[in-house]
C-alpha positions as CSV (number, residue, x, y, z in Angstrom):
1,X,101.0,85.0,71.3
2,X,99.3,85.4,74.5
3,X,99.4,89.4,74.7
4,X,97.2,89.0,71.1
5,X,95.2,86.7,72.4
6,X,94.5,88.7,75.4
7,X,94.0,91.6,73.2
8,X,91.3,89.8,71.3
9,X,89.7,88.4,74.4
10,X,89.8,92.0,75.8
11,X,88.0,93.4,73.2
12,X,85.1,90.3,72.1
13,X,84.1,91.3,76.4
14,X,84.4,94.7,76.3
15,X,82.3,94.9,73.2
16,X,79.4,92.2,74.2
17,X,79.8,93.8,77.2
18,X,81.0,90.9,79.8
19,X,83.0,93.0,81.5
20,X,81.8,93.8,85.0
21,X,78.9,91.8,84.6
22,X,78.6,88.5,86.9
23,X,75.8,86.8,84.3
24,X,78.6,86.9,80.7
25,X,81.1,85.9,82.8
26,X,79.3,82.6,84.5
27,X,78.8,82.0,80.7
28,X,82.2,82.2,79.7
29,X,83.5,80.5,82.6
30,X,81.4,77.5,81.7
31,X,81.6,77.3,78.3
32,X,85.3,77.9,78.3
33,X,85.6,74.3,80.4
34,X,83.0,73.0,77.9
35,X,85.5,73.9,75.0
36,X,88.5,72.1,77.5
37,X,86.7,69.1,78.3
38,X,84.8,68.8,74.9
39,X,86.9,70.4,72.5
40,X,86.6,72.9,69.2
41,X,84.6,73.7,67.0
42,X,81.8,74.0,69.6
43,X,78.1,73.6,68.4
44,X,76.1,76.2,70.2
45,X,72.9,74.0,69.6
46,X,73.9,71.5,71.5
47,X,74.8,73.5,74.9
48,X,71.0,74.1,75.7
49,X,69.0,72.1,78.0
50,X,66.5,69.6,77.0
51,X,63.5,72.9,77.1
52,X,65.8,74.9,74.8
53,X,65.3,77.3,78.0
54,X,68.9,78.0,79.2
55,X,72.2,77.2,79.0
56,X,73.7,73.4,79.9
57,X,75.7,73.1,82.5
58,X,75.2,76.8,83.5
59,X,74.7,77.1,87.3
60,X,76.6,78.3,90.9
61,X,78.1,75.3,91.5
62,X,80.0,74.4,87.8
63,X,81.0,78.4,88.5
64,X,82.2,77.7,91.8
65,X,84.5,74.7,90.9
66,X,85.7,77.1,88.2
67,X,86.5,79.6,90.5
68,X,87.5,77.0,92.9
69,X,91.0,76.1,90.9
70,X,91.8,79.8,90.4
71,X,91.5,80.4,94.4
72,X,88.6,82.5,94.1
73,X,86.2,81.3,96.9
74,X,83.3,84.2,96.6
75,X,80.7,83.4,95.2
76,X,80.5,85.4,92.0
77,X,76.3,84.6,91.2
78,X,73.4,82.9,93.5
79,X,72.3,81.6,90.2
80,X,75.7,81.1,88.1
81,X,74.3,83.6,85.4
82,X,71.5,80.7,84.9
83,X,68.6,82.9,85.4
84,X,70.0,86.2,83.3
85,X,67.7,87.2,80.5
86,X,70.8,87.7,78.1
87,X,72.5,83.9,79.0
88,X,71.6,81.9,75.9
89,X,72.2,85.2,73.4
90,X,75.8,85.4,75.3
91,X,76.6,82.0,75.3
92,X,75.5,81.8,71.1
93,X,78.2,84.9,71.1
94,X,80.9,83.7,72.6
95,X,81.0,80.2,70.8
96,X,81.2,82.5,67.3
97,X,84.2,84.1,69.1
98,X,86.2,80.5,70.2
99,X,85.3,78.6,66.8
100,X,87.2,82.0,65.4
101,X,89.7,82.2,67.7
102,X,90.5,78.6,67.1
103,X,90.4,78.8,62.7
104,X,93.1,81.7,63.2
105,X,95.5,78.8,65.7
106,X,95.3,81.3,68.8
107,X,93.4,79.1,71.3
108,X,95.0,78.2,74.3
109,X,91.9,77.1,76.1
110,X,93.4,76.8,79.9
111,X,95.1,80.6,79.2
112,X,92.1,81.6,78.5
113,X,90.0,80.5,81.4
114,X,92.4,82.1,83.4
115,X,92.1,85.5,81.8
116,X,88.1,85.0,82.7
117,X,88.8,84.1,86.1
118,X,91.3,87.1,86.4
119,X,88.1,89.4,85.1
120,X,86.1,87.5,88.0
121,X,88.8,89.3,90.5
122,X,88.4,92.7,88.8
123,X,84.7,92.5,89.1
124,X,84.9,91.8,92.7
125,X,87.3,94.8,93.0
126,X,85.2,96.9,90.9
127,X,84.3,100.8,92.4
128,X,81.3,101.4,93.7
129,X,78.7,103.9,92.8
130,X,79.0,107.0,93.4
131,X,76.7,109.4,95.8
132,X,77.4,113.3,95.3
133,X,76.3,115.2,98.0
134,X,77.0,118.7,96.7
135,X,76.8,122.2,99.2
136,X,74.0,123.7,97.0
137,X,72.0,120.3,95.2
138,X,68.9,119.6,97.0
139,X,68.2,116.1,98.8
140,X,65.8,115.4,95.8
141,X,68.9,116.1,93.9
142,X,71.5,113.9,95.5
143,X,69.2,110.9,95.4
144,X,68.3,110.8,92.2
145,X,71.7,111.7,91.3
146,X,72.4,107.5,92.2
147,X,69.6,106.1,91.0
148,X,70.5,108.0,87.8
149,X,74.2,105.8,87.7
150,X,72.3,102.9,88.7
151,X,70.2,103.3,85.9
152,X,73.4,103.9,83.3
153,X,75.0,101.2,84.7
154,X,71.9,98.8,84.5
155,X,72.0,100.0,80.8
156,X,75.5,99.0,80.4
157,X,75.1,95.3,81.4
158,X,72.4,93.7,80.0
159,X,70.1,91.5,81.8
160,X,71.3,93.1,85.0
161,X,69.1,94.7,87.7
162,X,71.2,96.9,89.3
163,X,68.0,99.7,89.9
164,X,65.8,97.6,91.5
165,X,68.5,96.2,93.8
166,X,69.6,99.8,95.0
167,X,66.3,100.8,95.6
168,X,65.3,97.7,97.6
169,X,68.9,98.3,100.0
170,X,68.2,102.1,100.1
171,X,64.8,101.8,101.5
172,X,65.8,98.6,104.1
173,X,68.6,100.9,105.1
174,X,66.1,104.0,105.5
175,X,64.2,101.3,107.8
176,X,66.9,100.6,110.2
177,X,67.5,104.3,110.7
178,X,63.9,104.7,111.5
179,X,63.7,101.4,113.7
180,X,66.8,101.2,115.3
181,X,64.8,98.9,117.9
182,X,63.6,96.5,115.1
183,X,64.7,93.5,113.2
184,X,64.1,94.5,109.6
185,X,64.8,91.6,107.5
186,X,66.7,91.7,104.3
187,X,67.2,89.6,101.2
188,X,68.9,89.4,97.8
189,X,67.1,91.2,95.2
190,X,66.6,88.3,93.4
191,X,65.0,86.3,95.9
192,X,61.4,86.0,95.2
193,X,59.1,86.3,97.8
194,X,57.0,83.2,97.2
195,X,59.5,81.1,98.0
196,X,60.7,82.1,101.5
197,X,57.1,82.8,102.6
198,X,57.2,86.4,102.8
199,X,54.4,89.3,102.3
200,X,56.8,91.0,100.8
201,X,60.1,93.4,100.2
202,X,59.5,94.1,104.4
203,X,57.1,94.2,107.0
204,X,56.4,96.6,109.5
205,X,53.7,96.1,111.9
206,X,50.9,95.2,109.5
207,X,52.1,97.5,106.6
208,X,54.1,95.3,103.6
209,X,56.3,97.3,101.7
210,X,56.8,96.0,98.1
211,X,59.6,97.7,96.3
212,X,59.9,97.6,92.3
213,X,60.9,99.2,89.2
214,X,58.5,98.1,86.7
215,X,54.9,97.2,89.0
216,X,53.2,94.4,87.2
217,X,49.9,92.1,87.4
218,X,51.5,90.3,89.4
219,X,52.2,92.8,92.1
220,X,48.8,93.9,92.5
221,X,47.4,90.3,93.3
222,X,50.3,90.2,95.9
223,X,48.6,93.2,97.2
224,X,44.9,92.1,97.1
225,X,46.4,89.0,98.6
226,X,48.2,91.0,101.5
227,X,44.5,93.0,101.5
228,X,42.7,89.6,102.2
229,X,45.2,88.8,105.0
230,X,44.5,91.7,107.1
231,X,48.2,93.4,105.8
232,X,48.1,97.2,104.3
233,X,50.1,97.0,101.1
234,X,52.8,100.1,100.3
235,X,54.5,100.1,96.8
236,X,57.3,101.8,96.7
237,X,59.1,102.6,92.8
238,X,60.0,104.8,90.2
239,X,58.1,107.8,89.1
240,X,56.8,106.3,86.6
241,X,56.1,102.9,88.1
242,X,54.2,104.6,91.2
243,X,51.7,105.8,88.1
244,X,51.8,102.4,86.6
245,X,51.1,100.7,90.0
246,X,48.3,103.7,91.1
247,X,46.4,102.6,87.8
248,X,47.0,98.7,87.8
249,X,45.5,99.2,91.6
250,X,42.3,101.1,90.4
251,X,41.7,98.8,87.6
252,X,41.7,96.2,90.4
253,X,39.4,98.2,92.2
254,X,41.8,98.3,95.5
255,X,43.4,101.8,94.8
256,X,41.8,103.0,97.7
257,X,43.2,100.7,100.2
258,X,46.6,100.5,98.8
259,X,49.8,103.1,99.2
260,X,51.9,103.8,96.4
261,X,55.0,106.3,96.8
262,X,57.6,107.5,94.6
263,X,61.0,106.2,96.3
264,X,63.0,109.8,95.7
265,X,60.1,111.3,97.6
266,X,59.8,108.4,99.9
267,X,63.8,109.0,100.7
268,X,63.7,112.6,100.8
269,X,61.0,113.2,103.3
270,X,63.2,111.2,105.9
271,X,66.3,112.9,105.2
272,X,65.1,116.4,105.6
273,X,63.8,115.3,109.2
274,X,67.0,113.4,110.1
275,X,69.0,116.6,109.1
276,X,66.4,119.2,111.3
277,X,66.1,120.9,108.3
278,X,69.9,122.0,108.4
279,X,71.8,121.7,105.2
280,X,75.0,121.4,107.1
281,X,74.2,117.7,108.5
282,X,73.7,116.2,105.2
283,X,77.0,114.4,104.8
284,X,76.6,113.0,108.5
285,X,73.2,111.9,107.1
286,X,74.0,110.7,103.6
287,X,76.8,108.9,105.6
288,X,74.7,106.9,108.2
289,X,72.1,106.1,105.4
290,X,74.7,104.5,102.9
291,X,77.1,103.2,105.9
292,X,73.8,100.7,106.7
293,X,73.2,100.1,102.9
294,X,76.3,98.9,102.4
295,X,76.7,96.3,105.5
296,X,73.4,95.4,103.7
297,X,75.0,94.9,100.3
298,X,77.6,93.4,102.2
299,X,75.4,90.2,103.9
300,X,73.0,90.2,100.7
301,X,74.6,90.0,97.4
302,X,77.7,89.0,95.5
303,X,77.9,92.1,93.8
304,X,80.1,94.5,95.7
305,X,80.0,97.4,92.8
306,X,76.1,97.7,94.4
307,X,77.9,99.7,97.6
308,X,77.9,103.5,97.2
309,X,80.0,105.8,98.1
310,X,79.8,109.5,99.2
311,X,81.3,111.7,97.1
């Protein structure tokens, strides 16, 4: 009874995807103790907060206590999962699955809890990405080549922002190379910068460096604000977000006073001068470069399948 009822646990995540992503399982954690404390059938309408916004009881600490009687102490989300886009579609989901599990007699609520807070422990063992650095691939080539699996992996877990949070460590790590005498200051990815008080991603001198995937109204205000303040704005993104952000800024009519980069290029250009232009230091490079992303990772977020790895 319990191998089948692992086997159909096994494949409701694998095939909504809750596998290896920290937001489903804060979902199924909670509702799970929901479904112990309240019993089955569950009513999916009635586990939404007063705004209809998100899910009840969803949040870091009713994870934590979770986690907590399992002996897992790490915390597996700043947020529990409560601010993740795909939350309330998740939570709607996996109530369908529990009301069927428990029609067909094979719910055993507390052996299931434990099979979600054994997934917690495979997610915090989970690999890391994978850096290639090849003999004959280009710099350009090697870079993209992780945003790329950021990007699949991104696409693989919903609501997840796996991109943006590689590309926010990569270029804090590029700014400790350069800086080694400096304090650079780093955050979680999801820590908005209105909150703590900041300019911005970082801030060198009087240059703020914003780094983003998708460049938004939003942004460009934080730059006109950052303008009015006496700060030079740099937006750092995607190839097609450093177009987006070039013509948000010249609608705006600051395009003139505000630096936009791709991030490959913004990468690349360092990497070719830290390796004097000799194709044999690359590894050494690559290694020094990802070596200081990962402590990053490491002090930053909860997610330890953000560290890369050279390959």
């Amino acid at each position: 009874m319990i191998t089948d009822l692992a086997n159909q646990l096994h494949k409701f995540a694998s095939s909504h995807r809750f596998l290896g992503n920290k937001g489903p399982l804060c979902v199924a954690l909670v509702i799970t103790r929901a479904a112990i404390k309240s019993g089955i059938p569950l009513d999916s309408s009635k586990l939404v907060t007063a705004a209809q916004g998100q899910v009840l009881g969803l949040g870091k600490s009713a994870v934590q206590a979770i986690l907590a009687d399992y002996g897992i102490t790490k915390v597996l989300a700043a947020e529990g999962g409560r601010t993740s886009r795909g939350s309330m579609g998740n939570m709607q989901d996996y109530v369908v699955f529990l009301n069927g599990l428990a029609k067909d007699k094979k719910l055993d609520l507390y052996a299931i809890e434990l099979w979600w807070a054994d997934r917690v422990r495979d997610y915090f063992e989970s690999s890391p990405l994978k850096l290639k650095v090849d003999t004959g691939s280009s710099i350009k080539t090697c870079i993209s080549g992780i945003f790329d699996e950021a990007k699949k992996r991104q696409s693989e877990n919903r609501g997840s922002t796996v991109l943006g949070a590689v590309m926010q460590h990569l270029v804090g790590a590029k700014l400790e190379v350069l800086y080694p005498d400096q304090t650079i200051q780093h955050s979680g990815y999801s820590v908005a910068d209105s909150p703590t008080g900041r300019a911005g991603d970082f801030q060198i001198g009087d240059c703020v460096i914003h780094v983003t995937t998708a460049p938004g109204a939003s942004l460009i205000q934080k730059c006109s604000d950052n303008l009015d303040r006496g700060l030079r704005p740099l937006v750092v993104s995607t190839h097609a977000g450093a177009a987006l952000a070039e013509t948000l800024a010249d609608e705006q009519g600051i395009s003139r006073r505000v630096e936009v980069l791709d991030i490959t290029q913004f990468l690349v250009a360092n990497m070719l001068e830290w390796t004097g232009f000799n194709g044999g230091q690359r590894r050494d490079t690559f290694g020094e470069l990802v070596n200081r992303y990962n402590l990053i990772v490491e002090r930053c977020e909860t997610d330890p399948s953000l560290k890369i790895e050279v390959a």
